[in-house]
C-alpha positions as CSV (number, residue, x, y, z in Angstrom):
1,X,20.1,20.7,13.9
2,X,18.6,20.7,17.5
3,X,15.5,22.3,18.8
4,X,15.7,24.0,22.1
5,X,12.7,23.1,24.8
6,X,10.4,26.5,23.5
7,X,10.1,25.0,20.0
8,X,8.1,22.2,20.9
9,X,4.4,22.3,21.8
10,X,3.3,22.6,25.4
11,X,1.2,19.8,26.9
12,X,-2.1,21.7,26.9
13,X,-1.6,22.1,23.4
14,X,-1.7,18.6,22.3
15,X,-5.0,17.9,24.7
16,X,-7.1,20.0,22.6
17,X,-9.3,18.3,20.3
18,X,-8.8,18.4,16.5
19,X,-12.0,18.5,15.3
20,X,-14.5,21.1,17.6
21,X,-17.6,19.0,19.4
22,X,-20.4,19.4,16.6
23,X,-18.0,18.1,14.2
24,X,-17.0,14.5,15.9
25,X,-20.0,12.4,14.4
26,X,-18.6,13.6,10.9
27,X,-15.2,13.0,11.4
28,X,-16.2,9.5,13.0
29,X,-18.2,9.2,9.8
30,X,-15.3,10.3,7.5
31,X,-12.8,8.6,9.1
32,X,-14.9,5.3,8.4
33,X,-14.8,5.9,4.7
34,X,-11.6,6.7,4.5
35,X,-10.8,3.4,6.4
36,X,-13.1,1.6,4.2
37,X,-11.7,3.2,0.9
38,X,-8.4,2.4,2.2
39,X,-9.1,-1.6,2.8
40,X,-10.5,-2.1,-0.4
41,X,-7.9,-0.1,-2.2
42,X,-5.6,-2.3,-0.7
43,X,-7.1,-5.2,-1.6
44,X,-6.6,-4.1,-5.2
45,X,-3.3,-4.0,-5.4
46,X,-2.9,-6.8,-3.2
47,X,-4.7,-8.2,-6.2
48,X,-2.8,-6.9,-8.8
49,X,0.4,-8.2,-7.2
50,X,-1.0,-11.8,-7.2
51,X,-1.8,-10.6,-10.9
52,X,1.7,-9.7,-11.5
53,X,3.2,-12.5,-9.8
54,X,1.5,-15.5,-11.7
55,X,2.3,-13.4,-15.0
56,X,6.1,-13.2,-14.0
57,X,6.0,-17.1,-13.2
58,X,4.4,-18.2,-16.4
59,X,6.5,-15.5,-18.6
60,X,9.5,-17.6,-16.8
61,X,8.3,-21.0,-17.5
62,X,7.8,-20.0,-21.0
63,X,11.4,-18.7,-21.4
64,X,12.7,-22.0,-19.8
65,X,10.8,-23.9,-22.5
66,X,11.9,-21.7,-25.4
67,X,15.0,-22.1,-23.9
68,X,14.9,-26.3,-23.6
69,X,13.5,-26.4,-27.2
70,X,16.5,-24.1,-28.6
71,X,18.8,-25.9,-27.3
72,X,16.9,-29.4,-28.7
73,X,17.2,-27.4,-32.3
74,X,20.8,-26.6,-31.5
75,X,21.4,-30.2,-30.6
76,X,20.1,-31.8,-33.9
């Protein structure tokens, strides 16, 4: 589907500024907590994936070695 050139928004439009005047120190002062809520949610899960990880690489060293001392059992 294609939009004709009256669909979009004029120029002047996008100039004006979201937030009115009185309102910029707060939504300076939001925006900082959300970027600060957003780095240290991210660091979470960055830490849950290292979490994750280093379970998943012992739970595969453990299957190798139940694996090695089956096949010992199997041997004898």
């Amino acid at each position: 589907m294609r939009r004709n050139d009256k669909s979009w928004m004029e120029l002047d439009e996008l100039l004006e500024p979201f937030l009115p005047v009185e309102h910029e120190q707060t939504g300076t002062a939001v925006a900082v907590e959300f970027r600060n809520r957003l780095v240290k949610l991210e660091q979470q899960v960055m830490s849950q994936y290292t979490a994750m990880a280093a379970y998943a690489t012992i739970a595969k060293t453990d299957s190798e070695s139940v694996k090695v001392e089956a096949r010992a059992d199997l041997d004898r």
